[in-house]
TORKOL-4160 file (C-alpha; in steps of 0.2 Angstrom, whole numbers, padded with zeros to 4 digits, m for minus):
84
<pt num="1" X="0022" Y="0071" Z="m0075"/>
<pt num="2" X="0035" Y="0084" Z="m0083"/>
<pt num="3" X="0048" Y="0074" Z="m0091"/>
<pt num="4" X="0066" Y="0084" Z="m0095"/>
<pt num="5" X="0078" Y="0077" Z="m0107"/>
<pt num="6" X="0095" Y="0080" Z="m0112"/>
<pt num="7" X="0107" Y="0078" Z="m0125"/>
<pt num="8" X="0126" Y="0076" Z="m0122"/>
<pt num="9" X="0140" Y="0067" Z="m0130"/>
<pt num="10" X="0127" Y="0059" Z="m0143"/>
<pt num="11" X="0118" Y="0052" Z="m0126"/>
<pt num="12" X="0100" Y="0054" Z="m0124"/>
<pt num="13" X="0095" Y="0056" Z="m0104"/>
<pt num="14" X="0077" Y="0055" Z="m0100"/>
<pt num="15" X="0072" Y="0061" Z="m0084"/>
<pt num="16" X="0055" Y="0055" Z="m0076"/>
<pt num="17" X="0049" Y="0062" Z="m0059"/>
<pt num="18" X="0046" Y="0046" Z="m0048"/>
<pt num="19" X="0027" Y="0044" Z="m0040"/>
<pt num="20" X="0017" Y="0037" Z="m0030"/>
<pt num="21" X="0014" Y="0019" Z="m0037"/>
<pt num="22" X="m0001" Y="0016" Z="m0048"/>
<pt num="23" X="m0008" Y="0001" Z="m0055"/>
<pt num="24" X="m0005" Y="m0004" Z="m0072"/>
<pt num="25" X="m0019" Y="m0010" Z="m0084"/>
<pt num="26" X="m0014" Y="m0029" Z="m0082"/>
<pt num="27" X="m0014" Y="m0026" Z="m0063"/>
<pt num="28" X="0002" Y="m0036" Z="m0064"/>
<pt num="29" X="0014" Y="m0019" Z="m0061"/>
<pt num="30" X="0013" Y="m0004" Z="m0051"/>
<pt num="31" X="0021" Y="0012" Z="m0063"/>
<pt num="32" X="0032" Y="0026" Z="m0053"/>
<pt num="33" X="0034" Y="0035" Z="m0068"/>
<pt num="34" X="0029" Y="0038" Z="m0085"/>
<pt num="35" X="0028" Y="0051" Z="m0100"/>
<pt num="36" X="0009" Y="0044" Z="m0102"/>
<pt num="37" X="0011" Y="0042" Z="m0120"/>
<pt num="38" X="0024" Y="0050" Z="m0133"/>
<pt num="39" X="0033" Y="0065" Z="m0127"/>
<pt num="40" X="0038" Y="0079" Z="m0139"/>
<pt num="41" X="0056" Y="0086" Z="m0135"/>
<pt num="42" X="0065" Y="0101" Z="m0140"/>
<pt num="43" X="0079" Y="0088" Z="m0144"/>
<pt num="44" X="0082" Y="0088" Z="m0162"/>
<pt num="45" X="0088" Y="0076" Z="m0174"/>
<pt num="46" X="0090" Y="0080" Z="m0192"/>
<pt num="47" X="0081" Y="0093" Z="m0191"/>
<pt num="48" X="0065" Y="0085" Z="m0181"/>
<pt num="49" X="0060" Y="0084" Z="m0163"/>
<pt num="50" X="0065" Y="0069" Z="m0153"/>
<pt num="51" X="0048" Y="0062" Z="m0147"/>
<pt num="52" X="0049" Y="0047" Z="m0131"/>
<pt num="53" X="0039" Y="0035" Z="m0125"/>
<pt num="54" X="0045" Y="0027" Z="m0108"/>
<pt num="55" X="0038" Y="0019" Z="m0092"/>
<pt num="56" X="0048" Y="0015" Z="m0076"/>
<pt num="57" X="0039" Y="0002" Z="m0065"/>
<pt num="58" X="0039" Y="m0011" Z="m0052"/>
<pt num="59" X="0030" Y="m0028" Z="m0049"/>
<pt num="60" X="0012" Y="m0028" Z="m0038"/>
<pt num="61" X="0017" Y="m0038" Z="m0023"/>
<pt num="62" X="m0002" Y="m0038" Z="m0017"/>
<pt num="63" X="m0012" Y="m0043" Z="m0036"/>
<pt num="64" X="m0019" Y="m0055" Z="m0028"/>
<pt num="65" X="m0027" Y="m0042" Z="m0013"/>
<pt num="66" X="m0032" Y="m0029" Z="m0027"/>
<pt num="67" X="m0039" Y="m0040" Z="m0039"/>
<pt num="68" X="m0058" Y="m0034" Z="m0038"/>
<pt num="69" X="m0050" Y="m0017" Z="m0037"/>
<pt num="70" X="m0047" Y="m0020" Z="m0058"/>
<pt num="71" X="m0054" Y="m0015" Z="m0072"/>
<pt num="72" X="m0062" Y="m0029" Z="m0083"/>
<pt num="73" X="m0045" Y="m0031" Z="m0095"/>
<pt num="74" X="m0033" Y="m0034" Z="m0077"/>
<pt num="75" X="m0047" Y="m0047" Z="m0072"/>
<pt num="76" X="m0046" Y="m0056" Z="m0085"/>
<pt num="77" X="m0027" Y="m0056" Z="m0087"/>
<pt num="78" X="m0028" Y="m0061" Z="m0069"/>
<pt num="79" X="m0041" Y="m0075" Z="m0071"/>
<pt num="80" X="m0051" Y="m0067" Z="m0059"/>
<pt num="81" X="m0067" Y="m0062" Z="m0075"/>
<pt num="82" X="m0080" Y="m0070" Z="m0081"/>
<pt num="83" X="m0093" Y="m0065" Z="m0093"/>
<pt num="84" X="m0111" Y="m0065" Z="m0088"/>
């Protein structure tokens, strides 16, 4: 996703496009929007790029429905892994 920011009155405003809702790695969120990592911006601060990091998400209402739908790490945050 394309993230925009802005810098106005010494306040930093991030804008993240809003998706459709994916799981997380713990299973335990569903993320609508993130910069997937840092994000480099042409924001500059003493003389270097501003660089973010943020994710916007909402709790999995139906972890219990998706579990086998995991990886192996959401499994066993959910309890739901054993090894062999």
């Amino acid at each position: 996703m394309a993230i925009k920011a802005r810098l106005k009155d010494n306040v930093l405003k991030i804008y993240l496009p809003i998706g459709e809702p994916k799981v997380s790695g713990s299973g335990k969120t569903l993320v609508i929007a993130s910069t997937r990592g840092p994000a480099v911006t042409k924001i500059q601060h003493e003389g270097q790029n501003v660089i973010v990091n943020a994710n916007a998400y909402i709790k999995n209402t139906k972890t219990a429905k998706a579990k086998s739908k995991h990886s192996r790490r959401a499994q066993e945050a959910l309890g739901d892994w054993t090894p062999d």
